[in-house]
N, C-alpha and C positions, 0 to 999 in steps of 0.2 A: 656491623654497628660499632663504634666507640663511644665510650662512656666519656661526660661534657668535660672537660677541662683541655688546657690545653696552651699555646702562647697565641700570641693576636697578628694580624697580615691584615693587608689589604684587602677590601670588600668588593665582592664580584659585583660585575654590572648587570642588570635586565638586559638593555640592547634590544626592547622591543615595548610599543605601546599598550599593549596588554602586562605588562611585565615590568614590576617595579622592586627596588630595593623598601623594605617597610621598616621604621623604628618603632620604640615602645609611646613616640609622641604618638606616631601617626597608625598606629597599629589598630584602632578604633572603628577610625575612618577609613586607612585603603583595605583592612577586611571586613570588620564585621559590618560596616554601615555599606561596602561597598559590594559586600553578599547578599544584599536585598536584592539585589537588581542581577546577578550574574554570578556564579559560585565563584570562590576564590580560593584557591589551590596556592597552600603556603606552605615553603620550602624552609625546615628551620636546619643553617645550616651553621658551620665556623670554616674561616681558613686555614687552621689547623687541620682538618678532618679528610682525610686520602678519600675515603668512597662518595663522598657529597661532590669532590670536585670531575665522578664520573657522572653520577647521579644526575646535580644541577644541570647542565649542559644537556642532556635527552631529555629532562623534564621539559627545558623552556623548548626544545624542537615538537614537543609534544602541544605544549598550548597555542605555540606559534600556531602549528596546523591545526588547531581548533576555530581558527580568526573567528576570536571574540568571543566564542561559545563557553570559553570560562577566563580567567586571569589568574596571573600568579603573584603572588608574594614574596619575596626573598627575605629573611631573619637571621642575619646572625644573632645566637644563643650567646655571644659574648657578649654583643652592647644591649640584647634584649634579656636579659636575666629575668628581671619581674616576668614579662609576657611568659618565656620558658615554664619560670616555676608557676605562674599561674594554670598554666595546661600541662604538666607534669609530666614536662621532656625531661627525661633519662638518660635518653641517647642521640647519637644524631647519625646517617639523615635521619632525618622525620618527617614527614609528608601529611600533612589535614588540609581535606578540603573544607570549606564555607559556605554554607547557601543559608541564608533567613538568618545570617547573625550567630550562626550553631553549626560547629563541625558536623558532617553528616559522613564522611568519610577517612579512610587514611592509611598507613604503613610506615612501617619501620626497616632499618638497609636500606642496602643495596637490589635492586633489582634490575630485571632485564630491560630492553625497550620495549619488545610487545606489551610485558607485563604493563609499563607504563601508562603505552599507547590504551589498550585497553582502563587502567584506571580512570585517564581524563577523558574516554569517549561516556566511560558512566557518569562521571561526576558532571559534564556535560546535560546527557541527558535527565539526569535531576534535576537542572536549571533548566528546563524544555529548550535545550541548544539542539544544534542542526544535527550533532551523531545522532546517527540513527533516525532521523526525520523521514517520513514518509506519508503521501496521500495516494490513497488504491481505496479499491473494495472493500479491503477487510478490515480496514479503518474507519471505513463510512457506517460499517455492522457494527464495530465494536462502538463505535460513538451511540448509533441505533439502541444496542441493548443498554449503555450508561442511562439512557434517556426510561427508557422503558424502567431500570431498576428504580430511579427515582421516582417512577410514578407507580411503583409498588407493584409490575406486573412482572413478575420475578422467576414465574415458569417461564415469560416467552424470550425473558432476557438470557434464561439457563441453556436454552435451545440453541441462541444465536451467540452464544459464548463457547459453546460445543462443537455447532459449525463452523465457528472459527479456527478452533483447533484441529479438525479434520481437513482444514488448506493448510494449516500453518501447525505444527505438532509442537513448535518451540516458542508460541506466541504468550509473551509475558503478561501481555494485557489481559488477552483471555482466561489466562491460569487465574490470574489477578481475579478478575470478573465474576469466575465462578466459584472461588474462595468466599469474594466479598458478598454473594446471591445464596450461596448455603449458610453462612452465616446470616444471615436477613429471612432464611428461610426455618432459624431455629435447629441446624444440623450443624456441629459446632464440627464435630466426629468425622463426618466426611468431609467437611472443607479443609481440616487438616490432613485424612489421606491425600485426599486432590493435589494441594501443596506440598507434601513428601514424595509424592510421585512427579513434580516436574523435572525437564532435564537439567542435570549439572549443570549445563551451560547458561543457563538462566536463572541459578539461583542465589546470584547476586546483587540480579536488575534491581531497583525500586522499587518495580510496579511488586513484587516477589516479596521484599522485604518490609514491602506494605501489609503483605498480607499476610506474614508469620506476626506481624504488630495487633492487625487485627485479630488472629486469629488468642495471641496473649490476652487480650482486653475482654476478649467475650468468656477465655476460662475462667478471668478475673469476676465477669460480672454472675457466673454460676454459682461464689461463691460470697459474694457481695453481703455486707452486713444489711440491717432494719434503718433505712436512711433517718427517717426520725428523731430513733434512739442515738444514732451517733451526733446528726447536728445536735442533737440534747447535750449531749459530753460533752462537743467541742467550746461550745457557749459557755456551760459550767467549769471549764477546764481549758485556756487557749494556751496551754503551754503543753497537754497532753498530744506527743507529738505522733501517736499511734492512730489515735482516735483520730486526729485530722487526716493520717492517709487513710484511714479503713471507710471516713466520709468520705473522698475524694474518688474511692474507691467507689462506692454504692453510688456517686452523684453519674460520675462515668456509664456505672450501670442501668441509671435510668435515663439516660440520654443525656443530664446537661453536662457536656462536656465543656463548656466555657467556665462552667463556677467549679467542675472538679480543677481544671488549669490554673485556675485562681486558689484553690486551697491547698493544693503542691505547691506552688508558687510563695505563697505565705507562711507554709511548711519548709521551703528551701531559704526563703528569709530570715526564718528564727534559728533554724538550723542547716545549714548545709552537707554535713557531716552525720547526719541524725543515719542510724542504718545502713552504713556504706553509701550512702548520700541516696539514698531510696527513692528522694523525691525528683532531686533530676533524668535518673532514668526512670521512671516511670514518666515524668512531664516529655522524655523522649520517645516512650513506647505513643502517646498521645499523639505526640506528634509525627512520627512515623507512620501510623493508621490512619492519617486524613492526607488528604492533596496539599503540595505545600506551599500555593498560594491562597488557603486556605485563612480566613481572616482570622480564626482562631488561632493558626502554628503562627503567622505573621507577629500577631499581638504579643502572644506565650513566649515567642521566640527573641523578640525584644525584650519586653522584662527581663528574659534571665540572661541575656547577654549581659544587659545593664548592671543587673547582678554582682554580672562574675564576674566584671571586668570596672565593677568600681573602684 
């Protein structure tokens, strides 16, 4: 990695329709508005910088062979300065991906092409892109038991999340599944053994990192304040910035997660800075524990783009 500074050169080209050069005008639009629809994997780079100019060039081979299943961004950190300091590049390369208006991925250097190639087939599959796509058996089951846990039958879902694993021993969905059904089942304790026990290779999927979010939210809500008494304080007190997350906290806990999103949200409003900025991750642990087309992450996810990039 090199630290930002540097003298200024000609700006590299995309050279592909997925693949665009982005300024601070359009930095809005071709990512964050343009991560609704399709992640967007942006490359903050300078012509100065020796390892971006190995970097760039495998990355766009990398999305090319995704056709479509994500897009990339190119940024020079010299003409983009504001966008830089507003996401709190350091060094460069620098690599975030975009899905829903909010980084959900990223790295820093130099790295391999596998590494690569492996990055954009996850970041990929979080925008449900074709890595990894597949219709079989064990999909039609794992769909079976999602259906089943919705409708609260959650022994016959834990079965058919079990036999999945028994064809398939690295299946992400399923670890997912019976993460997400011991937790619904009141077993906090064993859905994080469960989760501690998947393999390495899989514990960086989504479906995975859904369920360490969930599994955060439910220690959260063991320990959740007297919802009452805190909407009490926050009314009598809307600048107590404590009491609004310890409500946000408890609202979480009893299920309504749209008005706790909305009082992090108005907590990250007045304060964004408030606690190591508490509020935005935690409004990300939220949104990491739901599906992310999810109308809730959708909404939440706008606001605070809007936010942070006013």
């Amino acid at each position: 990695m090199i630290e930002l500074g540097g003298s200024q050169s000609q700006p590299q080209g995309g050279g592909s329709e997925h693949i665009k050069d982005v300024s601070e005008m359009t930095f809005m639009q071709d990512v964050v508005e343009a991560s609704q629809q399709v992640p967007v994997i942006v490359d903050f780079w300078a012509p100065w910088c020796g390892p971006c100019k190995t970097l760039g060039p495998m990355l766009e081979d990398a999305v090319k062979a995704a056709n479509g299943a994500v897009k990339m961004a190119k940024v020079n950190v010299d003409e983009a300065q504001q966008i830089a300091a507003q996401l709190r590049i350091q060094s460069i390369p620098t690599v975030y991906a975009f899905y829903q208006g909010q980084p959900i991925d990223g790295f820093q250097g130099a790295v391999s092409q596998s590494e690569i190639k492996a990055f954009v087939d996850r970041v990929a599959q979080q925008g449900g892109g074709a890595a990894g796509d597949s219709s079989n058996g064990l999909d039609d089951a794992l769909a079976a038991a999602e259906e089943m846990r919705e409708a609260g039958q959650t022994d016959d879902a834990l079965q058919i999340y079990q036999a999945v694993l028994g064809e398939d021993e690295k299946n992400p969905r399923a670890y997912a599944g019976i993460v997400a059904t011991l937790i619904e089942m009141g077993d906090v304790d064993k859905a994080e053994a469960v989760l501690n026990g998947a393999p390495a290779e899989i514990a960086t999927t989504p479906e995975l990192e859904a369920a360490h979010a969930q599994i955060a939210l439910a220690r959260q809500a063991e320990n959740a304040g007297p919802l009452a008494d805190l909407q009490t304080k926050v009314e009598a007190d809307p600048a107590d910035h404590q009491a609004r997350y310890d409500y946000a906290l408890a609202l979480q806990a009893a299920g309504r997660t749209e008005e706790a999103v909305d009082q992090l949200l108005e907590l990250f409003r007045r304060d964004r800075t408030w606690n190591d900025e508490a509020a935005k991750t935690q409004l990300f642990t939220v949104f990491d524990a739901l599906k992310p087309n999810d109308p809730i992450v959708l909404n939440g996810r706008r606001k605070l783009s809007s936010m942070i990039f006013a």
